[in-house]
Backbone as CSV, one residue per row, in Angstrom:
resi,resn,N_x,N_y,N_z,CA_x,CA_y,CA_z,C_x,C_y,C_z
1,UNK,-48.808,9.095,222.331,-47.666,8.430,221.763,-46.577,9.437,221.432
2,UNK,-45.347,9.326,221.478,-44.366,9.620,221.163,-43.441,9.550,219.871
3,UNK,-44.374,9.467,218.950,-44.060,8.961,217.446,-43.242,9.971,216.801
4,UNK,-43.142,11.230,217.091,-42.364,12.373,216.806,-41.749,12.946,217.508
5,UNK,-40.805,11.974,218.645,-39.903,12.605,219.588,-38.292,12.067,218.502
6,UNK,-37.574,13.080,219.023,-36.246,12.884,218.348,-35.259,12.622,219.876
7,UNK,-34.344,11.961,219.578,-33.677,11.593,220.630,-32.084,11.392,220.063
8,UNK,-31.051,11.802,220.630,-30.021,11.688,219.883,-29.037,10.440,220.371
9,UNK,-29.415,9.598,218.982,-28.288,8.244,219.755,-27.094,8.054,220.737
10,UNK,-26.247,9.147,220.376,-24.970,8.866,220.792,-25.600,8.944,222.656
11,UNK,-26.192,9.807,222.756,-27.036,9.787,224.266,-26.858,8.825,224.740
12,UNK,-28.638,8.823,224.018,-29.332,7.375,224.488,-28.570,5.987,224.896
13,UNK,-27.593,5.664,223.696,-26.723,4.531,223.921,-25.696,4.201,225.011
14,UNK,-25.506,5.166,225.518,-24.701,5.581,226.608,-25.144,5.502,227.731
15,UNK,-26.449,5.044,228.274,-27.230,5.273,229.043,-27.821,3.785,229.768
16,UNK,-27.217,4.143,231.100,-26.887,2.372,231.984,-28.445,1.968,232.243
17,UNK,-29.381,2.727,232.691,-30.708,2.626,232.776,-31.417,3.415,232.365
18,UNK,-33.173,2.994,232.779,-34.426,3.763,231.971,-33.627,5.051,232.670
19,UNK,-33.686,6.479,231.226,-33.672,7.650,232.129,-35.177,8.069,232.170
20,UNK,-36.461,7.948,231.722,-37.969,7.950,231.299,-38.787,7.014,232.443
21,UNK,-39.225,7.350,232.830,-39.956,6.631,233.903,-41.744,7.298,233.435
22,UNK,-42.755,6.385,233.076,-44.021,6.319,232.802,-44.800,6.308,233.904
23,UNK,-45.222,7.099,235.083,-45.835,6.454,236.197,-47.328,6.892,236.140
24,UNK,-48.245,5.482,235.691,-49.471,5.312,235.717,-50.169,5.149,236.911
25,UNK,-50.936,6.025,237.550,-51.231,5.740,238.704,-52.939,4.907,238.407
26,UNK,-53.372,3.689,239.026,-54.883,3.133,238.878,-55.114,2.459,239.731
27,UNK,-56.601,2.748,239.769,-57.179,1.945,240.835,-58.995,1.394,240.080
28,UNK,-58.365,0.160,239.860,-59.795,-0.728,239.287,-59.487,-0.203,237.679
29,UNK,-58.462,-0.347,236.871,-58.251,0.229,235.588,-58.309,-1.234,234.529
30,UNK,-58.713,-2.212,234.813,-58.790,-3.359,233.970,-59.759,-3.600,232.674
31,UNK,-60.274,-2.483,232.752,-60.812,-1.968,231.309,-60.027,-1.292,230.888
32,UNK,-59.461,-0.276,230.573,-59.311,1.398,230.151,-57.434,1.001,230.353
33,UNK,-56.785,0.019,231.189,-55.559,-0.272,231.173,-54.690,-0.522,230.427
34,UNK,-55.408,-1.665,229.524,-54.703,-2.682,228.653,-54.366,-1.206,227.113
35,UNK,-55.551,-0.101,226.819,-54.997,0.325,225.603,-54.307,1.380,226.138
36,UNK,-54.110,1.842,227.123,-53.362,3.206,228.061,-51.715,2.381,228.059
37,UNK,-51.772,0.986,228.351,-49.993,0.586,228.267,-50.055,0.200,226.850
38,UNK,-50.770,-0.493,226.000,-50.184,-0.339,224.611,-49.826,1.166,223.658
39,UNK,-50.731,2.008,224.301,-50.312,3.684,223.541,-48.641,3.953,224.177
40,UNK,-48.537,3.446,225.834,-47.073,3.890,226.038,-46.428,3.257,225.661
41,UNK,-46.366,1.705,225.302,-45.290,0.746,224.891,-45.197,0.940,223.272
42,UNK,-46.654,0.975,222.644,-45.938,1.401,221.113,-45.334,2.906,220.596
43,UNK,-44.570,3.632,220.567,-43.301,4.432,220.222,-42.355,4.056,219.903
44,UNK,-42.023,5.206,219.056,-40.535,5.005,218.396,-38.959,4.635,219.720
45,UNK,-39.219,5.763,221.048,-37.721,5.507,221.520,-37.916,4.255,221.719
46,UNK,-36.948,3.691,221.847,-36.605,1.739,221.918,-36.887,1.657,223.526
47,UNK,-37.643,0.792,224.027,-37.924,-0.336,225.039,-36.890,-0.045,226.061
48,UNK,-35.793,0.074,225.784,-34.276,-0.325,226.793,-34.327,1.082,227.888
49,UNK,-34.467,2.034,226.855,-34.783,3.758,227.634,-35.592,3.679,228.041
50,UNK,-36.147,3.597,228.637,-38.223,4.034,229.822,-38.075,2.488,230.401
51,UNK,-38.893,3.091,231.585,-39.400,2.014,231.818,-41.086,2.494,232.458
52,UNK,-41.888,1.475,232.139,-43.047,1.847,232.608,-43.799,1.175,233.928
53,UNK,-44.247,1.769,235.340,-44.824,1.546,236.551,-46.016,1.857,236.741
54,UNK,-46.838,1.272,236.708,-48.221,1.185,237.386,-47.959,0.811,238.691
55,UNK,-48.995,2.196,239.101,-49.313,2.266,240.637,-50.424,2.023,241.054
56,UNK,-50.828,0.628,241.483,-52.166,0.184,241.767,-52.780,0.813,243.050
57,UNK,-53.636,1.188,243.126,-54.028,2.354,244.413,-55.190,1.123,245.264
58,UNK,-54.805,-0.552,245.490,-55.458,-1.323,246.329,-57.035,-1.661,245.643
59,UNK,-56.722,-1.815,244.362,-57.309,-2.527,243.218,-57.974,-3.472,243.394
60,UNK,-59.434,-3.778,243.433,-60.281,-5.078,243.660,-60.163,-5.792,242.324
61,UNK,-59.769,-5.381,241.184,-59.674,-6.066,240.304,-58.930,-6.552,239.265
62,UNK,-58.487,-6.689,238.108,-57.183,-7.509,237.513,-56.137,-6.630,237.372
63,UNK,-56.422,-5.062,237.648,-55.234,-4.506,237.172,-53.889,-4.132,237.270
64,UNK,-53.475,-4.970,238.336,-51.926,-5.058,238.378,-52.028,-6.423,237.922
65,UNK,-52.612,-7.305,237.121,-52.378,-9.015,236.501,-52.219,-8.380,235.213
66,UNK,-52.696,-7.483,235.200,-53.035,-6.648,233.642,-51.788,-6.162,232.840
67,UNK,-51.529,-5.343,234.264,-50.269,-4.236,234.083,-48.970,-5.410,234.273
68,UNK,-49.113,-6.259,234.366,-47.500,-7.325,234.517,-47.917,-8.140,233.207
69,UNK,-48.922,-8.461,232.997,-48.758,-9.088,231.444,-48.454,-8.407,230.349
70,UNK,-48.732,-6.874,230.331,-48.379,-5.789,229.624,-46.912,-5.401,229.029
71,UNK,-46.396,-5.989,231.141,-44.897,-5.496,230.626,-44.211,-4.593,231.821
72,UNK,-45.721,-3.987,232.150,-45.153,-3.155,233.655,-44.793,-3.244,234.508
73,UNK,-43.869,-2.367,235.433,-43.414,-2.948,236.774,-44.972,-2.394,237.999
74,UNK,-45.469,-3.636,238.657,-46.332,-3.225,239.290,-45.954,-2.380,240.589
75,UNK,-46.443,-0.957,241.459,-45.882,-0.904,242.674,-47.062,-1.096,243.750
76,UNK,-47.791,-1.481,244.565,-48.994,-1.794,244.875,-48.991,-1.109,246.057
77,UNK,-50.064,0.109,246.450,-50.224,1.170,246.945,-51.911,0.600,247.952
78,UNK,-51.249,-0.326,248.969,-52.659,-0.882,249.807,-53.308,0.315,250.454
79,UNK,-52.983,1.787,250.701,-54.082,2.888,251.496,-54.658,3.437,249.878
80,UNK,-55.909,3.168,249.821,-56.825,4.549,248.814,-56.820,5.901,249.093
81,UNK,-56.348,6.393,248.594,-56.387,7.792,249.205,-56.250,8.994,247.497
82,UNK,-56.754,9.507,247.828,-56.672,11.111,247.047,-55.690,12.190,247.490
83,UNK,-55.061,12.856,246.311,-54.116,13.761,246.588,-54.347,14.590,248.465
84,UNK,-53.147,14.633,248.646,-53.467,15.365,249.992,-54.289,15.152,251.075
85,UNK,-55.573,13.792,250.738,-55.750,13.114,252.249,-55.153,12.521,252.646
């Protein structure tokens, strides 16, 4: 969590979109999901700055239903693969 980040308004307010991008990468995370996006969604900077993306890596199970009831933008990644294969 981000509970002790300082951010300086006059910025922030000024600011047409998320400049913070959260990118969760999962595959089969429908356990371990739901408290991984409530730790990023509860913080102090306000909602309007970040936005948060889960990257479903071709998921047999709820977790991009998970990650959109949450709040997240889903991006759905149909090859499984590991860094560099």
């Amino acid at each position: 969590m981000l509970k002790s980040f300082h951010y300086d308004p006059a910025i922030i307010f000024s600011m047409k979109k998320p400049e913070i991008s959260a990118v969760i990468p999962a595959y089969n995370e429908e356990i371990l999901l739901p408290k991984c996006l409530d730790s990023v969604f509860n913080q102090s900077l306000p909602r309007e700055f970040y936005e948060v993306i889960v990257v479903d890596n071709a998921s047999t199970d709820k977790t991009a239903v998970i990650a959109r009831e949450k709040g997240a933008r889903v991006l759905w990644e149909g090859k499984r693969a590991m860094f560099g294969h």
